[in-house]
N, C-alpha and C positions, 0 to 999 in steps of 0.2 A: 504493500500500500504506500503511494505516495505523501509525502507531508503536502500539509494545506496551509499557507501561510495568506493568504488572502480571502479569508473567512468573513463572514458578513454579520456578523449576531443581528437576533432578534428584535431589540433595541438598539438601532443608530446609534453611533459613536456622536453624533451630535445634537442629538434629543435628551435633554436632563429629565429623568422623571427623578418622582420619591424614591429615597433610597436606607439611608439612618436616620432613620426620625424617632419620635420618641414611641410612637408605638411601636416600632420593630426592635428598636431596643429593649423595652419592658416585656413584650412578648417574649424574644428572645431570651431573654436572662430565664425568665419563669419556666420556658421549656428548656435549657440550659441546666437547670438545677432539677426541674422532675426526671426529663431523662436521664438525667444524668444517676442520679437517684436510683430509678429505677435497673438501670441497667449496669450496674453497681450490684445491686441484688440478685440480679437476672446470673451475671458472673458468677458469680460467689458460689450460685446454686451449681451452675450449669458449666461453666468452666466454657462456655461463649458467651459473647456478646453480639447488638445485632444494630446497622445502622439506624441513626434517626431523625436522617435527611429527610427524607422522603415523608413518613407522618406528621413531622415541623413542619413540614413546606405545607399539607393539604391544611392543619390545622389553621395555617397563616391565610392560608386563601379562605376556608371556609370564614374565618374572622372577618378577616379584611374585602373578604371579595364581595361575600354575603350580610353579615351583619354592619359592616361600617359601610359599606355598598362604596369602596375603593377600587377605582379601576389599578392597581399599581404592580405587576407583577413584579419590578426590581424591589420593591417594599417587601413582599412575600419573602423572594428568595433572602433578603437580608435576615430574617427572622430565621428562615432555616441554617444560617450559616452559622449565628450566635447561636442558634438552637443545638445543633447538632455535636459543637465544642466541647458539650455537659456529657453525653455518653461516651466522644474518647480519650477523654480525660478521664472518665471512671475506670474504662477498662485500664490503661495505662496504670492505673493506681491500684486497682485492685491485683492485680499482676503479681505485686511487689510487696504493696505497704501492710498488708494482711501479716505477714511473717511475725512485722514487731511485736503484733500484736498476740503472736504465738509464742513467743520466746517469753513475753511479759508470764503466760501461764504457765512457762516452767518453770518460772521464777530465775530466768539467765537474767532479765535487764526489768527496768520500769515499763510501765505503758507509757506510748508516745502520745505526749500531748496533741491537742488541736490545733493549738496555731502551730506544732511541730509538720505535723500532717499538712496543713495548710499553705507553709511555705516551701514544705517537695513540691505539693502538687504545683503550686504557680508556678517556679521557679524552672521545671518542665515544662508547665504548658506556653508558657511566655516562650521559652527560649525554641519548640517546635513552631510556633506561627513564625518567629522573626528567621528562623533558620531557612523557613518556604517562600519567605519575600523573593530573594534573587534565585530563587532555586524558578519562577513562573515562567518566566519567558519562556528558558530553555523546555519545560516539560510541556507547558500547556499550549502556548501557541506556538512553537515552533516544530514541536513533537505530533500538532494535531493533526487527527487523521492516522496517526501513529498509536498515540497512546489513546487506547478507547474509556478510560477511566469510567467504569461501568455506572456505579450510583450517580457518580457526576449526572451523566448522559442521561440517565433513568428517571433522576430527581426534575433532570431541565422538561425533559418530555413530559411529566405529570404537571408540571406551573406550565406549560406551556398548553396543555389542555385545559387549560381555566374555566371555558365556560360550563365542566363538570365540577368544578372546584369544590361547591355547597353539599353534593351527594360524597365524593370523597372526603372529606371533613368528617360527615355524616360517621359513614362506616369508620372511619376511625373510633370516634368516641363512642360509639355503640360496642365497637371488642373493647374499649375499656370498660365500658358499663358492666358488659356479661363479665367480664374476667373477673371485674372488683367485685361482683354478689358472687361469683362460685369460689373467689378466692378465702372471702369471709365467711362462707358456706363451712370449705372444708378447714379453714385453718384458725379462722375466727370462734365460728362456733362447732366446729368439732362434730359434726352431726354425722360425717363419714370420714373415713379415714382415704389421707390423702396419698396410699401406696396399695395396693391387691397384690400379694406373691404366694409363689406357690412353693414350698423348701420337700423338695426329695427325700429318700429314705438313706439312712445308713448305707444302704445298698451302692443309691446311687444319690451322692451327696449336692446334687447341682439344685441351683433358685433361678429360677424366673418369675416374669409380674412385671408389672409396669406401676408409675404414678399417672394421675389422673389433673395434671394442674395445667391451666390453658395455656400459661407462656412456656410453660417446657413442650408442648406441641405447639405452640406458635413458632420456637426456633424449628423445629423441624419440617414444618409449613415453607418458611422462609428459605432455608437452608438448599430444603429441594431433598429427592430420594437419594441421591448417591450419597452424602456429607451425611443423608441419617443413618443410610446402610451401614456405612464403614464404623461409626459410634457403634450403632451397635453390634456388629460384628465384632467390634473388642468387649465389649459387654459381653456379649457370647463366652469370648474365648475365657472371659476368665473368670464369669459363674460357671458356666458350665462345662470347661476345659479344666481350667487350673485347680478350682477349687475341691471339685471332685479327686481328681490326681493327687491332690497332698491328703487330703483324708483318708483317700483309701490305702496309699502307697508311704506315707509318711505320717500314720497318724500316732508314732509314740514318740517325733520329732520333738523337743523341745528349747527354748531358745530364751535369751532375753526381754526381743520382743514383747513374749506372750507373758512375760512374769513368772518363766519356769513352768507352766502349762503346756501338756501336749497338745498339736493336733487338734486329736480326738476331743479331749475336754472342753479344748475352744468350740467345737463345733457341739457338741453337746449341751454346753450353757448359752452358747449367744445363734447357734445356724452359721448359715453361709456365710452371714453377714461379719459377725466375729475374726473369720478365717482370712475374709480380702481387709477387714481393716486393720488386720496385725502383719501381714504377708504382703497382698495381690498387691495396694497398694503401692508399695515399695516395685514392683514392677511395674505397673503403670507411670510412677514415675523417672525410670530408665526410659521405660519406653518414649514420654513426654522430653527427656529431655536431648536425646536421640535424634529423635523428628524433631526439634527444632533447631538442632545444630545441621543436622543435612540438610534442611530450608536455607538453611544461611550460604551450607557451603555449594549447593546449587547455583544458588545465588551471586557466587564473585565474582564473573565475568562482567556482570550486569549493573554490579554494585561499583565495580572499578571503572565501567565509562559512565555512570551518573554519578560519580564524587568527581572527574574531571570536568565535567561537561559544568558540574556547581559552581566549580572554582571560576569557569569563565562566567558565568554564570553573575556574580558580583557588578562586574565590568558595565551589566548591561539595563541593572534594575534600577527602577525610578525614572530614563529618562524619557521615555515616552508622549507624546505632547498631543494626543488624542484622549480624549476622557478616558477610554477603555481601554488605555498602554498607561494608564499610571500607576505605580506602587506609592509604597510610604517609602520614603527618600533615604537611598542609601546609607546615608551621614548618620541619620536620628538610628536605622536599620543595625550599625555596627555600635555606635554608641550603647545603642541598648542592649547588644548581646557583651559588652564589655561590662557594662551595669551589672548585668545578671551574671557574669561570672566572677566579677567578686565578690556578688550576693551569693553564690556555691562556696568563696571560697570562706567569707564570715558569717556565715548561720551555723550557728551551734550545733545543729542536728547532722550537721555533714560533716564529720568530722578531716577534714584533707588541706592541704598546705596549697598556698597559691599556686605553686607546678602543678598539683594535682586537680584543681579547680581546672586549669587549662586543657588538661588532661581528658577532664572530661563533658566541657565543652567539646573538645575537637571530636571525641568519641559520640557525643550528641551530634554534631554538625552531618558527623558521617554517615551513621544511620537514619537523618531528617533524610538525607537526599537518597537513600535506600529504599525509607519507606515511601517517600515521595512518587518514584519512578515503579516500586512493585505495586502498589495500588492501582497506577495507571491500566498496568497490565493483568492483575490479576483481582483487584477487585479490594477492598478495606480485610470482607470477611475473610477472605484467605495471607492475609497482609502477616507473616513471620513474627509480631512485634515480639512477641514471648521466646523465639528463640533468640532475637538479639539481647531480651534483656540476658539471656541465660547466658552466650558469649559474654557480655560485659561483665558480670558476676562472678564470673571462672577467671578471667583477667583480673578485675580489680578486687577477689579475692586475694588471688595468687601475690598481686604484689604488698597488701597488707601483712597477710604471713609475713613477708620475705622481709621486709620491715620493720617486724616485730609485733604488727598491731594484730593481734590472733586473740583476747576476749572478747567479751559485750560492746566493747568500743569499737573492735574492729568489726563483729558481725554487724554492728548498726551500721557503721560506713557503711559496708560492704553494700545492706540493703539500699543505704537514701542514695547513692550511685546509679546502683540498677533501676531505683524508679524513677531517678530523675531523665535515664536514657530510655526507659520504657515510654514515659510520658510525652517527649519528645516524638519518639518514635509514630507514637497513635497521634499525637495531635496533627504532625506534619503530615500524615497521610489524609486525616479528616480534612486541612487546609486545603491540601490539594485536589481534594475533590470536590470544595465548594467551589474553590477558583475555577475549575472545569466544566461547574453548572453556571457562574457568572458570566465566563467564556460565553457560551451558547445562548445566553439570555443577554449579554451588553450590559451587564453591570459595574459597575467602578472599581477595579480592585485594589485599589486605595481602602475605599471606603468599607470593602468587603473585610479586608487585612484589619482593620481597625474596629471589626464587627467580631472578629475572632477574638481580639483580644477582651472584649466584653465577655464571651462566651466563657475562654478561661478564666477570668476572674471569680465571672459568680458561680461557675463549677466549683474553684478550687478552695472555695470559702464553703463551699456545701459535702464535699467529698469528705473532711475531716467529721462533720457531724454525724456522716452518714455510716461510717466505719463505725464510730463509733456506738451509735444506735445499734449495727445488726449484730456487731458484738457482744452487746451488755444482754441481748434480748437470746440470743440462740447462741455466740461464741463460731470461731470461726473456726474451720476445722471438724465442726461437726455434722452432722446428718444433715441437718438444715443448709449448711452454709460450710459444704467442702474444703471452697475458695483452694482449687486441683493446683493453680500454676503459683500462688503464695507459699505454699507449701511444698512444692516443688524447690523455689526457692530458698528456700530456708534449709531445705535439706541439703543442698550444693552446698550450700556456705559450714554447713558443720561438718559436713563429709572433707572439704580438704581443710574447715580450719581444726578439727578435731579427730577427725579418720573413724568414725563413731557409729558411720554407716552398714546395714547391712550390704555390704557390695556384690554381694551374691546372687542375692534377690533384685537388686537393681541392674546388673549386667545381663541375667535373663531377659529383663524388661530391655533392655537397647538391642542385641541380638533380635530380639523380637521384632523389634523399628526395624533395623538392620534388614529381615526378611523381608517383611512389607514391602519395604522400598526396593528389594531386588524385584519383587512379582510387581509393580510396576503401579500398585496405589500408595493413595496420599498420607502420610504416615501419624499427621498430629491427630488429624479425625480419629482415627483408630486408636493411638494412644489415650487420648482421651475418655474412648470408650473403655478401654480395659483400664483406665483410674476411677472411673465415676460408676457407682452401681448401676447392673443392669436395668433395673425399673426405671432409672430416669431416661438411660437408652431408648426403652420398649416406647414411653413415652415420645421421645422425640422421632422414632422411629412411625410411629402412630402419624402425626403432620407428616412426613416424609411420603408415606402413601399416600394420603388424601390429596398431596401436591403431586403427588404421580399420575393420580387418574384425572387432574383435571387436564395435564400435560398430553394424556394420550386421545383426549378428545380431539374430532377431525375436525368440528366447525372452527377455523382456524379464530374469526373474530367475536365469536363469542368466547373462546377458549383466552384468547388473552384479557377479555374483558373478567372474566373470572378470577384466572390465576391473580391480576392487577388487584381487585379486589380483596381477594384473601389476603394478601400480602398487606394491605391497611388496615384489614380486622385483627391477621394477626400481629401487626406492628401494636396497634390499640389495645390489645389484651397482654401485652407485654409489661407497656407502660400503665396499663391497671393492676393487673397483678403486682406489680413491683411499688405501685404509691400503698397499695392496702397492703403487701407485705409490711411497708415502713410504719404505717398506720398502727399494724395486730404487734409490731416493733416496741411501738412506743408505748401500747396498753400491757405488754409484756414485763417491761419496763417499770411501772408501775403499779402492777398486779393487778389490771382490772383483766388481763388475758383469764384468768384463770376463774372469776365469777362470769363472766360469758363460753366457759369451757360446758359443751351438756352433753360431751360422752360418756361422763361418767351415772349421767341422770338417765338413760333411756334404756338402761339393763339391755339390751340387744343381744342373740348369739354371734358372734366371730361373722358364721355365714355370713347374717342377715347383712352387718355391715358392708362386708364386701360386696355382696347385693347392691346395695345402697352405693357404692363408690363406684361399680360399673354404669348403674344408669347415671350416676353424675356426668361420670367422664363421656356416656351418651349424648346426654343432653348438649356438653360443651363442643363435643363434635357437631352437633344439628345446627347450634348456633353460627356455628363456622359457615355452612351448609347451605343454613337461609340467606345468610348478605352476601353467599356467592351465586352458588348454582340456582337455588330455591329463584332469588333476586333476580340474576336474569333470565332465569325460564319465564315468569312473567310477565318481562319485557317483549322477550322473543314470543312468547303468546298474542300477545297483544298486537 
């Protein structure tokens, strides 16, 4: 494919419409801080995250297009731009910053404060938008036609369909409607139980079962059949592979781990469950961290002509003298990444010496323009960020050791490093795919760049509150709130600064990647799956079909009208599920969780419940159902 350099946007380069005004900003911020919020949660759970371009932008049009009755499409997209800042800032964070908060329950370090939390996160996100500034020319306009930068293109095509604006809006807050009453359904008031599994005999020791919660089939909605097949096919492999095989064949094994318990006993007092969360674990994250070191090393052909193409890249940003060729001006561009690196290098929480500050700036710069350029090509959600943070953590472990810096001190470094390149990483890629939808629509990316930086502010002021919320309320690390790649982390950093790992079980797990990626799939999906229990799998695997068969329907324009749809219900049942998550958070917090608990009041058998939790999880399928296919069969009636 040819580069397009004489591209015409939507909006004339010489027609000013509305762009940052004060309702795109307050919109923005508000959606900034929910999605952000929510998908913050959504991680934790699920060990994805999922973009929130695209539900920002309809929200903004249903607002703006319908109820303020504004004609302004550049006003929308600015709202989605600030909007969208809040969920990859979350994921960037949750990535990372979960650890400390792991290590605090061992009792290795304190819990980290909020403004502690608070100044990673800006200090990343600040330093991703300004790192994407010169990083535009070269990607977006001069690459276009090149780089397809998929949401970018998807997000422009939905605002550019405006005068549907009002019904997609619609469906949006309608899956958040349904998600927030089934989500309060099953987790507020307890009335079913929000997992059905089924645990084998001695015989044959394996679990299956699915959970029933909308936004863990909305990722698999969204995601698509392949990315839920491969989850679950590592769910598969390691309820029903691994965990049988050690029971049967190792069940008078015992270990530290288990607290000197065999096997057998683990699985005798807790099931399957017991067995992957003393063991499997521990290979899922081989496997996790495997797949994303081969993402990376894939990657360096790609990564070595977009960190040169950066560098020229400086030369050329800001001067533009067409509305739609201006940046924020060089000068203020370096000033301010100089700013913020010696705000790396004097915030207490970081602990590293001005070389090191430098250090890791330049380690940030490199990966902005990594993440920059694989977004373009392969899309946010497939976007590596987790295995660079885990490159950078391997490195700036390695030289803390070497240092001497090997306690509390040094594992906390080691962490606010890795999230401050993790954050970078995800923001620079979200930047760059606003810039791509601005691109296509004629918006200002000055104005856009300065729209980001709103984004990350009132993210990174809400991300510390929000950690800390789903921690006090369920604690990270557990059933609830896995938080797979936190803990992945945390385990690298004690593994070389203490050697304390079981490396046995986790070299299993990389061998395993290792396979996968000879037989020729994608190896983080899978890993994934065999870290996170099967039920959540089964679930996400659930939306992965229902987005199968709407894909194998032949009437081509009904079929996308559909698929487009589902993808804003289940965008909307995301960000419901994840606000009443924080919501049943806060009354957890406060014990009022537990006077609205009425499982313990309806005496029910076992059955009945799980009765009870497959028609739920019916119902939440039907809902899906209606605002797709149900919705336009009756149009097409008609």
């Amino acid at each position: 494919m040819e580069k397009q350099t004489n591209f015409k946007p939507y909006i004339p380069a010489d027609k000013v419409t509305p762009e940052l005004t004060v309702t795109s900003i307050i919109m923005g911020v508000l959606l900034s801080v929910i999605f952000g919020a929510a998908n913050a949660y959504l991680g934790l759970r699920v060990g994805m995250t999922v973009s929130a371009s695209i539900p920002a932008a309809v929200i903004a049009m249903g607002v703006i297009r319908v109820i303020m009755r504004k004609n302004s499409i550049l006003e929308s997209n600015m709202v989605q731009t600030i909007g969208s800042a809040g969920e990859s800032l979350a994921a960037g964070a949750i990535f990372t910053l979960p650890a400390l908060f792991l290590w605090a329950k061992d009792g290795v370090m304190e819990k980290p404060g909020i403004v502690e939390i608070t100044i990673i996160a800006l200090l990343g996100g600040l330093l991703g938008v300004f790192f994407m500034i010169p990083l535009r020319n070269a990607l977006i306009v001069k690459e276009h036609g090149v780089l397809p930068y998929p949401e970018g293109q998807a997000c422009a095509e939905v605002m550019l369909a405006g005068e549907e604006g009002g019904s997609k809006a619609s469906t949006v807050f309608a899956g958040m409607g349904f998600a927030a009453f089934f989500k309060f359904l099953i987790d507020g008031l307890k009335i079913v139980p929000g997992e059905v599994s089924v645990q084998g005999p001695r015989l044959y020791p394996g679990c299956v079962g699915t959970q029933i919660y909308p936004a863990v089939m909305s990722v698999g909605y969204i995601c698509g059949p392949k990315i839920s097949s491969y989850m679950f096919a590592g769910g598969l492999l390691s309820w029903v592979v691994l965990i049988p095989l050690m029971v049967l064949f190792a069940g008078d094994y015992t270990s530290a781990l288990a607290s000197g318990k065999t096997v057998s006993e683990l699985f005798a007092a807790g099931g399957a469950g017991d067995v992957w969360g003393t063991y499997i674990r521990y290979i899922g994250a081989g496997a996790l961290a495997a797949g994303g070191i081969i993402s990376l090393i894939k990657s360096l052909p790609l990564i070595a002509r977009t960190f040169v193409g950066a560098l020229k890249g400086f030369s050329a940003a800001g001067k533009g003298t067409l509305r739609t060729e201006q940046d924020i001006n060089v000068k203020i561009v370096l000033l301010a990444i100089l700013v913020l690196t010696l705000a790396v290098w004097l915030v207490p929480a970081i602990p590293v010496s001005l070389v090191g500050a430098f250090i890791v700036v330049i380690f940030g710069f490199f990966f902005a323009t990594v993440s920059s350029r694989m977004v373009g090509l392969v899309g946010s959600s497939n976007n590596p960020v987790s295995g660079m943070a885990i490159a950078t953590l391997l490195i700036a472990t390695l030289i803390l050791k070497v240092t001497g810096d090997t306690g509390a001190h040094g594992m906390q470094a080691a962490i606010a490093i890795g999230s401050i390149i993790c954050i970078v990483a995800a923001i620079a890629g979200d930047t760059s795919q606003d810039l791509k939808t601005g691109f296509l629509l004629g918006a200002t990316p000055k104005k856009q760049q300065i729209g980001e930086v709103f984004g990350v502010v009132a993210a990174a002021f809400a991300i510390g509150a929000t950690l800390y919320l789903l921690d006090s309320a369920w604690g990270f690390g557990s059933k609830e709130l896995a938080a797979p790649q936190a803990t992945l982390m945390k385990m690298v950093i004690e593994g070389i600064m203490g050697g304390n790992l079981p490396w046995g079980l986790i070299l299993v797990g990389v061998f395993i990647a290792v396979i996968v990626e000879i037989l020729g799939l994608p190896v983080l999906p899978v890993a994934i799956g065999i870290y996170l229990p099967v039920q959540l799998n089964a679930c996400i695997m659930v939306g992965g079909l229902i987005r199968l068969a709407f894909d194998k329907m032949k009437d081509s324009d009904r079929k996308k009208g559909i698929i487009n749809d589902g993808i804003l219900f289940s965008s909307g049942m995301i960000a419901g599920e994840g606000v009443v998550g924080l919501l049943l958070a806060i009354l957890a917090v406060f014990g009022i969780g537990d006077m609205i608990d009425l499982s313990g009041k309806l005496n029910l058998p076992g059955w009945a419940f799980n009765i009870g939790s497959l028609l739920v999880f019916g119902l939440i399928i039907l809902s899906l159902l209606a605002f797709t296919v149900f919705k336009k069969q009756k149009k097409f009636d008609k």
